[in-house]
Backbone as JSON, one array per atom type, in Angstrom:
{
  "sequence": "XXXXXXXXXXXXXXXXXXXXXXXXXXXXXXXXXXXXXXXXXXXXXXXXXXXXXXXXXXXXXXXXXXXXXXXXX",
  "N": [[-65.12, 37.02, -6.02], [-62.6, 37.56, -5.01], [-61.01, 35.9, -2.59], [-57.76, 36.02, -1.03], [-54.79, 34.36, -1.9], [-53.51, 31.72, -0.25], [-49.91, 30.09, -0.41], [-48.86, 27.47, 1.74], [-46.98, 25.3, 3.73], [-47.56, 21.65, 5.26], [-47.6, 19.4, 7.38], [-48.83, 17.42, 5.34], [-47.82, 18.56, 2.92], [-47.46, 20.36, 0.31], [-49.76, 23.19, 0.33], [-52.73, 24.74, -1.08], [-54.75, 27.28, 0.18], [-57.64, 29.18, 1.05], [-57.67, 32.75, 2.47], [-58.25, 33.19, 5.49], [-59.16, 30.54, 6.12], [-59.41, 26.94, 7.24], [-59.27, 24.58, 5.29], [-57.8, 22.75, 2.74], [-57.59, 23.69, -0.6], [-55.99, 22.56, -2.54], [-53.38, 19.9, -2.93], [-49.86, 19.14, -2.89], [-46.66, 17.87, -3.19], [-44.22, 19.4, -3.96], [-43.06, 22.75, -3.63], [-43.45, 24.14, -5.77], [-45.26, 22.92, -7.6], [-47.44, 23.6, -6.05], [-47.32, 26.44, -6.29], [-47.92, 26.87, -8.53], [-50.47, 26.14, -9.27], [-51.65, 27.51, -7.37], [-51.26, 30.21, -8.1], [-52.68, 30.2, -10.38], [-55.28, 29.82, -9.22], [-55.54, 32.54, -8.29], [-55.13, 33.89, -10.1], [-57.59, 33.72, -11.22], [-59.52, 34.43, -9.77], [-59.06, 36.98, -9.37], [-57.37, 38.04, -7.19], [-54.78, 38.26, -4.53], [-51.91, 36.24, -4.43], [-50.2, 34.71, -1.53], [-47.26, 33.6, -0.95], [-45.93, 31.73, 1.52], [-42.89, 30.15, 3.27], [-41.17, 27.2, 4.74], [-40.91, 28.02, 7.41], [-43.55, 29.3, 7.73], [-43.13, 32.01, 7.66], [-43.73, 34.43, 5.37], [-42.98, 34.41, 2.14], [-42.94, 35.76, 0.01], [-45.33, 37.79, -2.21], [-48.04, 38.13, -4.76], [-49.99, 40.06, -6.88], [-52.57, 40.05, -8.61], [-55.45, 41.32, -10.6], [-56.78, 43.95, -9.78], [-54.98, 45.79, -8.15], [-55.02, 47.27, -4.73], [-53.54, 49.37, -3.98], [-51.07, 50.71, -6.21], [-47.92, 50.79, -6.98], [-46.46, 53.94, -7.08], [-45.34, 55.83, -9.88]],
  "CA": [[-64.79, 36.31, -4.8], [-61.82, 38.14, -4.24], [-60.42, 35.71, -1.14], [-56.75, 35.66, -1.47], [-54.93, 32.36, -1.67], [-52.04, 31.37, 0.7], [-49.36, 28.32, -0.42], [-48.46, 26.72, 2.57], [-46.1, 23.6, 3.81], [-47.66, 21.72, 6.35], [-47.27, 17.31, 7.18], [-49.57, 16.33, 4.14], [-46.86, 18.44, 2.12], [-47.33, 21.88, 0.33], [-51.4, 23.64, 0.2], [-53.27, 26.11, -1.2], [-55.75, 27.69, 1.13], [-57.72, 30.88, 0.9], [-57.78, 33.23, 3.51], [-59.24, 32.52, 6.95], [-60.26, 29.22, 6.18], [-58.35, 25.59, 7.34], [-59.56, 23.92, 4.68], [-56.8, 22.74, 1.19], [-58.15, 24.0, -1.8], [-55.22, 21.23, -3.17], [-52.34, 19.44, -1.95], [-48.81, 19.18, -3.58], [-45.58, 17.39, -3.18], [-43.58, 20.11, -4.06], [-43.82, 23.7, -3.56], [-43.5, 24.54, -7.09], [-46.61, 22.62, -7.8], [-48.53, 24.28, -5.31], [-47.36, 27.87, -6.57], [-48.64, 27.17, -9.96], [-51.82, 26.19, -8.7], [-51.96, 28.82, -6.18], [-51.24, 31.19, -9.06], [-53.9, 30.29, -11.21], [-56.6, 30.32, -8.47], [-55.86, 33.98, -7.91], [-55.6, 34.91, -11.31], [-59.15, 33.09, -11.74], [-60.57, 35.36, -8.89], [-58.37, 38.71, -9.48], [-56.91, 37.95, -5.77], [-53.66, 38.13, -4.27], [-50.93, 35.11, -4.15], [-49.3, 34.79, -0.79], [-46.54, 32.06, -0.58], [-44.99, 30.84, 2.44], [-41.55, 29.08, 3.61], [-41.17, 25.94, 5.23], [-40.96, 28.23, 8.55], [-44.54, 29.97, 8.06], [-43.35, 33.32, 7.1], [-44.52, 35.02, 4.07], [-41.63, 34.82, 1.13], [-43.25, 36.94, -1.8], [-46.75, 38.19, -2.78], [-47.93, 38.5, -6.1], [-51.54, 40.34, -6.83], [-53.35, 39.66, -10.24], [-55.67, 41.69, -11.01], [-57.21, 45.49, -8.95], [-54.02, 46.23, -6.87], [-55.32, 48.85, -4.32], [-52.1, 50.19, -3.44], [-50.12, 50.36, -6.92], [-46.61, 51.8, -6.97], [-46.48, 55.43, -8.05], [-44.2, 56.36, -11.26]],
  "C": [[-63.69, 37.04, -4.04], [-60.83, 37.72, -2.89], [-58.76, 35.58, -1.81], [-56.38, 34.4, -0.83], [-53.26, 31.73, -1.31], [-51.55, 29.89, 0.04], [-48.64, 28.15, 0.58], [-47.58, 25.4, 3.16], [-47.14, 23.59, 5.4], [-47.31, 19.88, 6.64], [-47.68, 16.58, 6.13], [-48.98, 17.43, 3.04], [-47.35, 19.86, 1.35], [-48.93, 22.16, -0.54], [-51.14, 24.41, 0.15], [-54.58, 26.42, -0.64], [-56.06, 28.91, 0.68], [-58.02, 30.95, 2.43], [-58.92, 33.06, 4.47], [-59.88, 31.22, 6.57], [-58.83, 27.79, 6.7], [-58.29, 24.64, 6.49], [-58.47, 23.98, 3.73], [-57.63, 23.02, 0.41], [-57.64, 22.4, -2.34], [-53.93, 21.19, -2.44], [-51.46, 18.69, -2.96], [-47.96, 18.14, -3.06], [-44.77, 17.79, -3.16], [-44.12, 21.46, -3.92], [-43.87, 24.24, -5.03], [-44.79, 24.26, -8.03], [-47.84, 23.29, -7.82], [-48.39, 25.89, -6.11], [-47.74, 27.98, -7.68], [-50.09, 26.89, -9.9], [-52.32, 26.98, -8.15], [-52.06, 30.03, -7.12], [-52.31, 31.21, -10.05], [-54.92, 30.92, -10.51], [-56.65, 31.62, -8.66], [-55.79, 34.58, -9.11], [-57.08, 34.54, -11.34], [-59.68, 34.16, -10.63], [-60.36, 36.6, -8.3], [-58.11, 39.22, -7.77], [-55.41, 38.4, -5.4], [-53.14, 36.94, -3.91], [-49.88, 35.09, -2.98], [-48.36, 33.22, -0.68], [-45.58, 32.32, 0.38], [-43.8, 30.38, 2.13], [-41.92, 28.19, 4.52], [-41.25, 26.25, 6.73], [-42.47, 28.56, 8.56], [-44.35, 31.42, 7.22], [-43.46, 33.29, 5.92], [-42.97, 35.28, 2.9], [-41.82, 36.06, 0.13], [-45.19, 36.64, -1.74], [-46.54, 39.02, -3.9], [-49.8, 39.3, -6.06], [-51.71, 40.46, -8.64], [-54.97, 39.87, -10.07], [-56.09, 43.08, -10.37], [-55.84, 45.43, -8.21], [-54.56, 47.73, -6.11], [-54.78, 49.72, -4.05], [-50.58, 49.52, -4.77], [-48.85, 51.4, -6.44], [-46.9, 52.71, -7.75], [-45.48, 55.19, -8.95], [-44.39, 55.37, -12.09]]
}
């Protein structure tokens, strides 16, 4: 599948979405919730983990499993 899988804050409180889509995968309470959820998904489909701040921007990305661009050394 490969879609990577954004955690998000939005009014119904902190989602995990995959890319290009509007749809919640699931829907949290906390973001800590969501990022362990969000973290599974993408290990389950050897994706990348993007998580959000409460503004939108992008805090940290994690990738689990092909990285196409590893660090040299």
């Amino acid at each position: 599948m490969n879609k990577n899988v954004h955690t998000v804050h939005n009014k119904n409180g902190w989602q995990n979405k995959f890319e290009n889509t509007s749809k919640a995968i699931n829907t949290y309470a906390t973001k800590q919730d969501a990022q362990n959820a969000g973290r599974l998904i993408a290990k389950q489909n050897n994706s990348e983990h993007i998580i959000h701040g409460l503004n939108g921007r992008i805090q940290s990305k994690n990738t689990y499993g092909k990285d196409p661009y590893p660090p040299r050394g």
